[in-house]
N, C-alpha and C positions, 0 to 999 in steps of 0.2 A: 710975545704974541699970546692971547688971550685966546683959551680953546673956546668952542660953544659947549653951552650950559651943558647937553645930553653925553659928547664929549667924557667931560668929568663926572658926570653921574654915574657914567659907565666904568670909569676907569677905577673909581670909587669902591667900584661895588664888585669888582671882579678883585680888586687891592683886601677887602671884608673876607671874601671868601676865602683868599689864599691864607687871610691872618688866622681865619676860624679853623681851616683844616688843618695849620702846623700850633696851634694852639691844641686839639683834636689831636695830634698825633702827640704829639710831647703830655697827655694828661693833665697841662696845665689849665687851670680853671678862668674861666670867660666871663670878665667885669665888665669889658666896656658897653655902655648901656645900647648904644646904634646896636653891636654887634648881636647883643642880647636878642632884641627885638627883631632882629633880620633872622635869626633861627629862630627865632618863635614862629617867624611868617612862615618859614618854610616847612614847621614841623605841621602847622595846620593846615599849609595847603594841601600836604602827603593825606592829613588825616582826613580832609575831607575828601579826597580821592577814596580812599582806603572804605572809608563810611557808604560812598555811594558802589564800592564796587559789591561790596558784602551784602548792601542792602537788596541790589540786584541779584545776586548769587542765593540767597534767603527766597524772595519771592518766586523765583524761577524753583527752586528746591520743594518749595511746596504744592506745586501743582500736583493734584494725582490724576488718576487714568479712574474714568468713572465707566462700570461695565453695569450693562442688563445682562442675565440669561443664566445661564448653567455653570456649576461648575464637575469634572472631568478627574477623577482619579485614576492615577496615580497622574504627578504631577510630570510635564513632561520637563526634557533637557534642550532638543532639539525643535526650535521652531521657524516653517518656512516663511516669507514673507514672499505676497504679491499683492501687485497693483491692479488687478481687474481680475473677477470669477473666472474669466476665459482661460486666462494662464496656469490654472489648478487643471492638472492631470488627473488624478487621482478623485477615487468617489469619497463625498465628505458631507457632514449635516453640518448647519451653523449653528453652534450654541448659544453664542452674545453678541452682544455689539459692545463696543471702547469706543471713548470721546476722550480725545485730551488737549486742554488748551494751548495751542499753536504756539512756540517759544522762538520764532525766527529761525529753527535748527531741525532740519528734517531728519538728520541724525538724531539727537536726542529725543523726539516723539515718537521714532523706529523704535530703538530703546528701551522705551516706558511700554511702549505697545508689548514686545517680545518680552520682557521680565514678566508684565502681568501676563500673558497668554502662559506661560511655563509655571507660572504658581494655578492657574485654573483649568490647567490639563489642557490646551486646544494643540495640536499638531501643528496649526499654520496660522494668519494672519491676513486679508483681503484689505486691505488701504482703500477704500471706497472713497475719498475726498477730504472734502473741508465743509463747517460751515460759518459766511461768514455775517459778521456782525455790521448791517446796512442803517439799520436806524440811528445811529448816533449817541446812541446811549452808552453806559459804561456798562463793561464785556469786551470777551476776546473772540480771537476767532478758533473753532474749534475743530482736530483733526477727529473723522470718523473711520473706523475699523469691523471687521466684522471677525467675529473668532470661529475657526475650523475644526472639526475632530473628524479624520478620517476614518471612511466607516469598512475599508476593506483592508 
C-alpha cells in the first residue's frame, strides 16, 4: 500500500534529522547534499530569528529619557515614584520634566525614569501620563514625568 505523498515527506525528514544528530554526535562529517542543505535551512531560519531579536533589543536600547530643568547635587540613591501630585506627602518644588518613548513595558520606562532622576538629584518621580502620537506619521508615543526635590 502506497502512503500519501505528505506521509513520506514527513517520515523523510524526521529519518534526516535522527541521521544528522547521530552523525552530530559521533563527530562524523556531513556529505550527503539533502542533508547539507536541510541544516543550512535550519541554521538561517535560527539566524534570522536571532538577527530580528537583536535588532529589537538595539532599538529598544537606544532610547533615552529626554529632561528640561535642573539638575540637584548630590546625586540621590533613593527615588519615590507616583502617579498623580496628590499622592506626594511631603512639600517639594519640581525641577524637570522626563519624556521617554513608550516601549510596550511600563516597567522598563519606570526604570529609565528613576536611573535618570538619581543621576540629577530629584527625590521623587510624578508619572503625569502619555503623549500620544494621532496624526499618522512616523513617531512613538511618549511617556511624560515630572522630577521632585523635596524642599523640607
Amino acid at each position: 500500500m502506497r502512503r500519501p505523498f505528505c506521509q513520506n515527506g514527513i517520515k523523510q525528514i524526521v529519518n534526516q534529522t535522527i541521521a544528522i544528530k547521530m552523525l552530530l554526535i559521533e563527530n562524523k562529517p556531513i556529505t550527503n547534499g539533502f542533508v547539507c542543505k536541510f541544516i543550512k535551512l535550519k541554521i538561517m531560519r535560527n539566524l534570522h530569528i536571532f538577527t530580528i531579536a537583536g535588532l529589537c533589543l538595539l532599538l529598544s536600547s537606544c532610547a533615552t529619557v529626554t529632561y528640561f530643568g535642573d539638575t540637584v547635587t548630590p546625586a540621590t540613591t533613593n527615588v519615590d515614584v507616583f502617579y498623580s501630585a496628590h499622592d506626594v506627602t511631603k512639600q517639594y518644588k519640581v525641577i524637570g520634566h522626563l519624556n521617554y518613548p513608550y516601549s510596550g513595558s511600563q516597567d522598563v520606562v519606570k526604570a529609565k525614569f528613576v536611573a535618570y532622576a538619581q543621576k540629577i538629584g530629584a527625590d521623587a518621580i510624578v508619572i503625569t501620563g502619555s503623549t500620544v502620537n494621532t496624526n499618522g506619521t512616523t513617531g512613538s508615543d511618549v511617556v511624560n514625568a515630572d522630577a521632585l526635590k523635596y524642599t523640607n
